[in-house]
N, C-alpha and C positions, 0 to 999 in steps of 0.2 A: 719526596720520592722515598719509597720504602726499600729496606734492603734488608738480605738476608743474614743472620747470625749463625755461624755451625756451630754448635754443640764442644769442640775445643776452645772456644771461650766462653768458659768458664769462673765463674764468680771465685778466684782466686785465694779465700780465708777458705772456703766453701772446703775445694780440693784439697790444698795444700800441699801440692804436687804429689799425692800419693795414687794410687793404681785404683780405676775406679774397679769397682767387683760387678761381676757376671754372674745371671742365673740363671741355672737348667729350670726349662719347662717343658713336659711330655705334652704338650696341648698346643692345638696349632692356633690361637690365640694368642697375639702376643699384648700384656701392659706395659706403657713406657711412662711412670709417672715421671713428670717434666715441670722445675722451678723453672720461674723467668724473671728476671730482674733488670731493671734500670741502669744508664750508666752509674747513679746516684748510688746504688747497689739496695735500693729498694724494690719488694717485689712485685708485681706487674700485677693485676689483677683483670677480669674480665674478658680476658682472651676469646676467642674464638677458634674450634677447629681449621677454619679456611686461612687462621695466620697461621700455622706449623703447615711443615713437612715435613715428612719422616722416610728415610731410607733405609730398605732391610737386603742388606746385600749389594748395595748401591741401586735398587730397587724405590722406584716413587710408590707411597704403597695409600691407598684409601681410608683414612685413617677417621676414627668417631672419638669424639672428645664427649667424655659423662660430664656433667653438669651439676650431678647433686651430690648434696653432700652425703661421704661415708662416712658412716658410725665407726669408730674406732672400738675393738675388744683388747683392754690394754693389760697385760698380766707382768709385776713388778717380781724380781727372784731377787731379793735381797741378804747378802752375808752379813752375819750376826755372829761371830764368833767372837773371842778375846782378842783378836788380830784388829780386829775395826770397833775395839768398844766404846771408843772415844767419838768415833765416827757418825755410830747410831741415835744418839740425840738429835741431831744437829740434820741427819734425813727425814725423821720423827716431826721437824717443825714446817719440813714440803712436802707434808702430806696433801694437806688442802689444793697447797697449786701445782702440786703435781695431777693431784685429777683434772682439777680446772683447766689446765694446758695441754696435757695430751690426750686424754680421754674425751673432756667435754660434757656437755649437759646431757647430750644425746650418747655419750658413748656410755662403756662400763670399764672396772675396774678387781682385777682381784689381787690380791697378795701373800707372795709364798717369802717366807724364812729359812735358809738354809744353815746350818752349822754342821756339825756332825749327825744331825736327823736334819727330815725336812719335813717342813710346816704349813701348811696353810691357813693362812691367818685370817684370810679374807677372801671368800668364792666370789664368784663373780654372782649380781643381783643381792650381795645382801652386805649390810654395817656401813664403816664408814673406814674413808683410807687414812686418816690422818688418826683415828681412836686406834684401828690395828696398827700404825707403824708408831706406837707411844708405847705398846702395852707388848713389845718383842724385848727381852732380858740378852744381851747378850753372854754366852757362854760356852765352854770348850773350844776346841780348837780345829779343828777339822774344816772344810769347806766343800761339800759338796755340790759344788755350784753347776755341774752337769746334771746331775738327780734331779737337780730344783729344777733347770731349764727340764726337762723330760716332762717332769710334773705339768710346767705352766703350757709345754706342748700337746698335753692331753686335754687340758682345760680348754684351751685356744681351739682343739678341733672339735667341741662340743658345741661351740659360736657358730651361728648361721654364717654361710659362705660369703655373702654380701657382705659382710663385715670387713674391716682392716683389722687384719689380725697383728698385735704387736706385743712382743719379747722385751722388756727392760730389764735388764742383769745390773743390779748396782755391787759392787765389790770391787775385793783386787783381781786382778785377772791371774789368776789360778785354779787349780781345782785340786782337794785334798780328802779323798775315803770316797767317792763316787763308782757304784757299779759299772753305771751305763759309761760308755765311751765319746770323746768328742765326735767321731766322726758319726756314730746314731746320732747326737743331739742335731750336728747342722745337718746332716740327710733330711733326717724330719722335718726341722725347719724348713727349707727348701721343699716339699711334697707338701707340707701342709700351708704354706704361702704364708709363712710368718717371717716378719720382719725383724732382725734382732739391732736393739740400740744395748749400748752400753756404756756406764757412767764408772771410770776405774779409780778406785780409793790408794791414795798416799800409804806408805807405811806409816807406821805409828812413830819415830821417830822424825818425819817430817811434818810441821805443826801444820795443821787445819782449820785457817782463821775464820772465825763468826767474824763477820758485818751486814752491812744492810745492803740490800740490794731493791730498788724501785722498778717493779715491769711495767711501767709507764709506756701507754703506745699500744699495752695489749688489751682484749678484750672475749671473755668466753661466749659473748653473744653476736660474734657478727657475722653478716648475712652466709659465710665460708666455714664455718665453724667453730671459729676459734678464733682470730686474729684480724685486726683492724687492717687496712690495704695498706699500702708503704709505709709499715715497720719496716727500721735499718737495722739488718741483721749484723753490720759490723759494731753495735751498740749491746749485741747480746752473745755475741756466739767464743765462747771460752777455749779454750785449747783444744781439738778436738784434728780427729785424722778418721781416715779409711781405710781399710786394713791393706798394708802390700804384702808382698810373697813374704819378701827376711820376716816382718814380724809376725806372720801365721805361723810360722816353724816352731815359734816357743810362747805366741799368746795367743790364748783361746779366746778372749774377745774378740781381736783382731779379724782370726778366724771366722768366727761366726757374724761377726758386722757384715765382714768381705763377704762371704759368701750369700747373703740374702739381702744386699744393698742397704743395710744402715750405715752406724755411725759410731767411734766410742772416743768418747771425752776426759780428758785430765782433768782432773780438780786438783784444787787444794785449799779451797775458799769457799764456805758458803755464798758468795755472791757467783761463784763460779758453779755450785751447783744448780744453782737457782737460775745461771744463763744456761747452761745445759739444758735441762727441761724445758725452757722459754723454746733455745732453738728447735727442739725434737718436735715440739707442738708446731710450728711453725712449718717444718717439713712435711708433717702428717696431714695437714688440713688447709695448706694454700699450694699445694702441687694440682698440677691440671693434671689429669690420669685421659691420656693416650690411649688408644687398642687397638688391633688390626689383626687378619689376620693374614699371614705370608701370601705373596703371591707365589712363590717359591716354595715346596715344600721338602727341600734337599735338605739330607739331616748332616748333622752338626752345627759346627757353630755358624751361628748369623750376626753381623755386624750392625748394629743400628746409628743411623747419625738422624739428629734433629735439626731442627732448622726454624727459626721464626722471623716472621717478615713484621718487626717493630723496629725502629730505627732505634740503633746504640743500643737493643736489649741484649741477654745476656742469659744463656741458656746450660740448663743439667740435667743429664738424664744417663740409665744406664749404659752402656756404651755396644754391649748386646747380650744373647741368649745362647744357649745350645738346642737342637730340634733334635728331641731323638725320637725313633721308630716307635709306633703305638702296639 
């Protein structure tokens, strides 16, 4: 007998008991990308629309499940300053699996440098990401890490719509000598449907060990885009949270995770960085992407709950939206 799973249970490393984030869309269109995992806490593959339900308002709503796969347009804002100089080799050698994992064969890849200027080191359509993130000098002191995101926000709205538009911020979560303001960068993010992850760097006085790390289990060619079916995500997924309210107030990753549904992760280990990225690709290209649009079209906010009818599965998805007036 099949039974239903609500959406509070929750793959529990996944949350971490922190506050899932919510995002405004002016379109009556709603996307609910939606992991599902096993009691095993491996993910589920092959779903079909007719197993979810989805409630908007406590609304049963008609819901279509895309099937193919999206291209990912991935743009990396990495700090380069004397604050992280130790730091920048050692991202320099996941260059390779960083494309390979989040991006994909099918996707693309550009690369901006911030310090006290910002860089673009790598457009999107041309070089290679692992030659540009060897050949960045770190220097000065500054960290305009909202400039960079502005930059990779212009880039990203230059990417066909079809695309998964996606923000990686690797640094400390600060920002130092930037014009533009957090609250432009995540506005935009949000209007322009970019997704921000981010990867936060130790201070330099806490050491950042090289070792090895094996992604055994993954794969850049499978038939989802990127990753072989039950991969155990409790074998990859590093320190990592959601942003809640207290830490938006004084981190701007936080912030901008929460606000456009990513993710930002702790390291302090190359093998920790290297699960980082594992999990990010894993999010981006084994989510079944939901849509529907309201039966309701009362504006403010709407509550979504999901639901899948696989015995013992285990479900995430945003928690809901705001509707505002066109």
């Amino acid at each position: 007998m099949r039974h239903a799973f609500k959406i509070g249970m929750v793959f529990p490393v996944l949350l971490a008991a922190q506050q899932v984030p919510t995002i405004r869309v002016p379109v009556r269109l709603v996307s609910v990308p939606t992991l599902v995992y096993s009691a095993g806490n491996r993910l589920i593959p092959g779903l079909e629309s007719t197993d979810f339900r989805v409630f908007d308002n406590g609304r049963l709503q008609d819901v279509t499940l895309d099937t193919t796969s999206t291209r990912v347009s991935l743009a990396v804002a990495i700090q380069v300053n004397q604050e992280v100089r130790e730091y920048v080799p050692f991202i320099a050698k996941v260059g390779s699996v960083l494309d390979a994992l989040l991006a994909g064969e099918s996707g693309e890849t550009a690369v901006i440098a911030y310090r006290g200027e910002v860089e673009t080191v790598k457009p999107f359509g041309s070089g290679d990401v692992g030659t540009a993130l060897a050949r960045i000098p770190p220097s000065g002191r500054k960290a305009r890490m909202i400039d960079a995101g502005m930059r990779a926000l212009a880039m990203l709205k230059e990417r066909p719509a079809s695309h998964a538009r996606v923000l990686l911020l690797i640094g400390q979560p600060m920002d130092d000598g930037s014009e533009s303001g957090l609250d432009a960068l995540r506005e935009g993010a949000e209007a322009e449907n970019v997704t921000v992850y981010a990867v936060a760097l130790p201070e330099l006085n806490k050491a950042f060990v090289s070792d090895t790390f094996s992604l055994q289990g993954l794969s850049s060619r499978s038939d989802r885009g990127g990753f072989q079916a039950g991969v155990d995500l409790g074998k990859l997924i590093p320190t990592a949270s959601r942003g809640s309210a207290a830490e938006a107030a004084t981190d701007p990753f936080s912030t901008l995770t929460g606000a456009t549904g990513g993710r930002q992760f702790h390291v302090r280990k190359q093998r920790e960085l290297e699960g980082a990225l594992a999990t990010m690709g894993v999010e981006l290209r084994s989510t079944y992407l939901l849509s529907y649009t309201p039966s309701s079209t009362e504006t403010g906010y709407h509550n979504i709950r999901v639901e899948v009818d696989v015995p013992g599965a285990k479900a995430y998805a945003r928690p809901g939206y705001w509707m505002s007036r066109n």
